[in-house]
ZADO-1210 file (C-alpha; in nm, 4 decimals, padded with zeros to 6 digits):
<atoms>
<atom x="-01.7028" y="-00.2301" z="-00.4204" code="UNK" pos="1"/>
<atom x="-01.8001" y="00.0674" z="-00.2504" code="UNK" pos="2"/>
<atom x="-01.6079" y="00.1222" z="00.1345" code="UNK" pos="3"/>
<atom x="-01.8497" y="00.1504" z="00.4151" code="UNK" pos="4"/>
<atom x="-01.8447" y="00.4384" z="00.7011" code="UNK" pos="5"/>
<atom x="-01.6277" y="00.3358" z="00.9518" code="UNK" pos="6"/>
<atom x="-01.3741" y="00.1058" z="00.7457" code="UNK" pos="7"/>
<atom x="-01.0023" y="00.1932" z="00.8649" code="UNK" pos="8"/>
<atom x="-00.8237" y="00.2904" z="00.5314" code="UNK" pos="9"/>
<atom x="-00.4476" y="00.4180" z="00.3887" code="UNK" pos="10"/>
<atom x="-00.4086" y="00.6437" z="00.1721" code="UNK" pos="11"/>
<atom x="-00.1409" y="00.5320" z="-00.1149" code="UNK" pos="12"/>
<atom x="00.2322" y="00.6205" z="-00.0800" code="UNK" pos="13"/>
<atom x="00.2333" y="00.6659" z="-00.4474" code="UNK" pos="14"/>
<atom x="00.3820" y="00.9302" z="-00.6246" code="UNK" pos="15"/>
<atom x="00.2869" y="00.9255" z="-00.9626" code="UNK" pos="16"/>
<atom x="00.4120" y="01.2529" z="-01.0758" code="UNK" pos="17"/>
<atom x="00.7781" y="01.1394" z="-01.0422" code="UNK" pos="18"/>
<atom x="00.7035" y="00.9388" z="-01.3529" code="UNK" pos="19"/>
<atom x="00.5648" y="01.2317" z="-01.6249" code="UNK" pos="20"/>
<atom x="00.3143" y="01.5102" z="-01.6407" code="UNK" pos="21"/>
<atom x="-00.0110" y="01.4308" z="-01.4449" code="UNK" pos="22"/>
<atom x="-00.3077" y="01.6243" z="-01.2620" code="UNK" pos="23"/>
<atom x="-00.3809" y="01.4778" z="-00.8528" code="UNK" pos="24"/>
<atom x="-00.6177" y="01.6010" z="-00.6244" code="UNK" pos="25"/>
<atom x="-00.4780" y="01.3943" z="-00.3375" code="UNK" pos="26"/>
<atom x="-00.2580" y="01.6050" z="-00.0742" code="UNK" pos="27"/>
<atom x="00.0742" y="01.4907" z="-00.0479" code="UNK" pos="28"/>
<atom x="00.0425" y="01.5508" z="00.3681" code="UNK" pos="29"/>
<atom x="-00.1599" y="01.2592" z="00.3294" code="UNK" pos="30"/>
<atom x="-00.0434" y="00.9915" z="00.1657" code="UNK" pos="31"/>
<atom x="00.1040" y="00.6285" z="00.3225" code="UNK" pos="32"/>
<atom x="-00.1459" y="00.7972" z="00.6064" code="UNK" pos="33"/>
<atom x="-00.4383" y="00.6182" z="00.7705" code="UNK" pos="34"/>
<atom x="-00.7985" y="00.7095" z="00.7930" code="UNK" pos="35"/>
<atom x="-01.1525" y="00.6524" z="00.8557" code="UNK" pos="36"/>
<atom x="-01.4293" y="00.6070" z="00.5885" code="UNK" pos="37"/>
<atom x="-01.6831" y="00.8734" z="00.6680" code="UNK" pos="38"/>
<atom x="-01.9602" y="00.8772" z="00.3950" code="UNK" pos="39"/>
<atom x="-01.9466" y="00.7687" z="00.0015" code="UNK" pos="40"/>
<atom x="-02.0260" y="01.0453" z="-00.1920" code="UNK" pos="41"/>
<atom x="-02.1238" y="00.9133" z="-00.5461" code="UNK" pos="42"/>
<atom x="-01.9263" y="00.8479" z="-00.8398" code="UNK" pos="43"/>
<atom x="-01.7776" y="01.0956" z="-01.0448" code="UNK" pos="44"/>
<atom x="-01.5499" y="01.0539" z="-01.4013" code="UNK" pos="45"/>
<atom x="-01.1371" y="01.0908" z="-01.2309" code="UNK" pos="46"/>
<atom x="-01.0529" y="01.4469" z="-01.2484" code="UNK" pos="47"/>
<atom x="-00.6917" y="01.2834" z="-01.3143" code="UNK" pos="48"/>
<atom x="-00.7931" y="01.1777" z="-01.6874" code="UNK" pos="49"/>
<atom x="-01.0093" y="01.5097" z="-01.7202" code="UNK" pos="50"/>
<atom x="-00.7639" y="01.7404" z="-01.7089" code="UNK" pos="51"/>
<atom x="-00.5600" y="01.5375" z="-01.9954" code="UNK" pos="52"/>
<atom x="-00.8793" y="01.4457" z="-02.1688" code="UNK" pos="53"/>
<atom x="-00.8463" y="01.1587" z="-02.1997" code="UNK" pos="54"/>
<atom x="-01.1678" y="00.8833" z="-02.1579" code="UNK" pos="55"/>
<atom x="-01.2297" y="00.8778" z="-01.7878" code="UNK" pos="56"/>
<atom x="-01.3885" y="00.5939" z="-01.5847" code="UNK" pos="57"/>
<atom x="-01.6146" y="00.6704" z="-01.2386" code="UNK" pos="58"/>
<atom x="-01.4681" y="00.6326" z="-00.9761" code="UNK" pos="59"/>
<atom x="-01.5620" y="00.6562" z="-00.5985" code="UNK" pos="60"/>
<atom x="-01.5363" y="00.9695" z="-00.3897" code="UNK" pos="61"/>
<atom x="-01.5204" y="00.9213" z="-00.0110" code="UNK" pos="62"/>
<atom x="-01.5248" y="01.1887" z="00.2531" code="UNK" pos="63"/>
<atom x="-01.2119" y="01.0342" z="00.4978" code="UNK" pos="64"/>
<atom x="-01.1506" y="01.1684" z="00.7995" code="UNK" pos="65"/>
<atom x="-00.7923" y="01.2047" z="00.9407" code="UNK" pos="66"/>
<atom x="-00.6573" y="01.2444" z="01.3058" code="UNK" pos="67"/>
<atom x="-00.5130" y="01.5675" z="01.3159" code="UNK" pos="68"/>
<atom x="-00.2977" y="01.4107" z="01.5790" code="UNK" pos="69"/>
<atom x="-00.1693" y="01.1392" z="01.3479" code="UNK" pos="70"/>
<atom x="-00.1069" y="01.3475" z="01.0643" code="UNK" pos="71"/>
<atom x="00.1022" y="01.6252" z="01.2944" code="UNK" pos="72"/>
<atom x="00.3276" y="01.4763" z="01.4549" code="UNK" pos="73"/>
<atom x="00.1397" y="01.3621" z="01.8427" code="UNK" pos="74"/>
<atom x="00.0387" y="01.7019" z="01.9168" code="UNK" pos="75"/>
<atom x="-00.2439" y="01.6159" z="02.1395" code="UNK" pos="76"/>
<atom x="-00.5680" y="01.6986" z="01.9617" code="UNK" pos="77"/>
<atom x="-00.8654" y="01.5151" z="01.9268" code="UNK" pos="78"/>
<atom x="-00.9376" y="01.7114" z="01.6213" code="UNK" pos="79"/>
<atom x="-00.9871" y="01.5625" z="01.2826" code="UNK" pos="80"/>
<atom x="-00.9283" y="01.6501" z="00.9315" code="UNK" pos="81"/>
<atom x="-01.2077" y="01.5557" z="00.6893" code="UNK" pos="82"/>
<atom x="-01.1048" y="01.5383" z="00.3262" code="UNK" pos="83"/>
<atom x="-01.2418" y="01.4218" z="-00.0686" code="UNK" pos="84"/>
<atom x="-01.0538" y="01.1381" z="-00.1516" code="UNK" pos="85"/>
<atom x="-01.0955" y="00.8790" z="-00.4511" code="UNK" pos="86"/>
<atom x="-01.1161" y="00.5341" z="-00.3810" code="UNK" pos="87"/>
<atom x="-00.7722" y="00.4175" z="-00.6088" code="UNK" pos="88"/>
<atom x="-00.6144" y="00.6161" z="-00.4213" code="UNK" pos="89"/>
<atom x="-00.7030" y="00.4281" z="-00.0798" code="UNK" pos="90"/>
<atom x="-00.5988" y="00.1099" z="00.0303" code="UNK" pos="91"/>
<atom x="-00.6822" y="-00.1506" z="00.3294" code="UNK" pos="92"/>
<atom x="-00.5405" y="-00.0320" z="00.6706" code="UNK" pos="93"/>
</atoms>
C-alpha cells in the first residue's frame, strides 16, 4: 500500500542495531518522531539487505517532511526538514 501526500506518519522507535551488525539509512534524530507524507518516490531494493547482500525486497521510499520545531525542542520555526525515508520504517501517526 503505497502512503499518500499528506498522511500524518511516525517514524519507528526501533533500534535494530542494538541486536547485531546491520546497515540503516534512517537518522536516529528522527525516530518515535512524527511527520508528513510529502511525495512517493518509487520503489527501490532496501539498502539495509544490500549492504549484507543478502536478497532484497522493494520497498517504498517517501520524501517526509519534519517540523523543525517538533524535532528541536519548540524553538519557534516554521521551518521544515524534508528527508528519504522507507516505508517499514514508518508507522500510522
Amino acid at each position: 500500500m503505497i502512503l499518500a501526500p499528506g498522511t500524518a506518519i511516525r517514524v519507528k522507535d526501533d533500534w535494530p542495531e542494538a541486536k547485531g551488525p546491520v546497515h540503516i539509512r534512517t537518522p536516529h534524530y528522527l525516530r518515535g518522531r512524527p511527520g508528513t507524507i510529502v511525495r512517493h518516490l518509487g520503489d527501490f531494493p532496501n539498502p539495509e539487505d544490500l549492504a549484507f547482500a543478502r536478497p532484497a525486497a522493494k520497498r517504498p521510499l517517501y520524501h517526509v517532511a519534519f517540523s523543525k520545531d517538533v524535532l528541536f525542542d519548540g524553538q519557534g520555526t516554521t521551518d521544515e526538514l524534508l528527508v528519504e525515508i522507507f516505508g517499514h520504517w514508518l508507522e500510522a501517526a
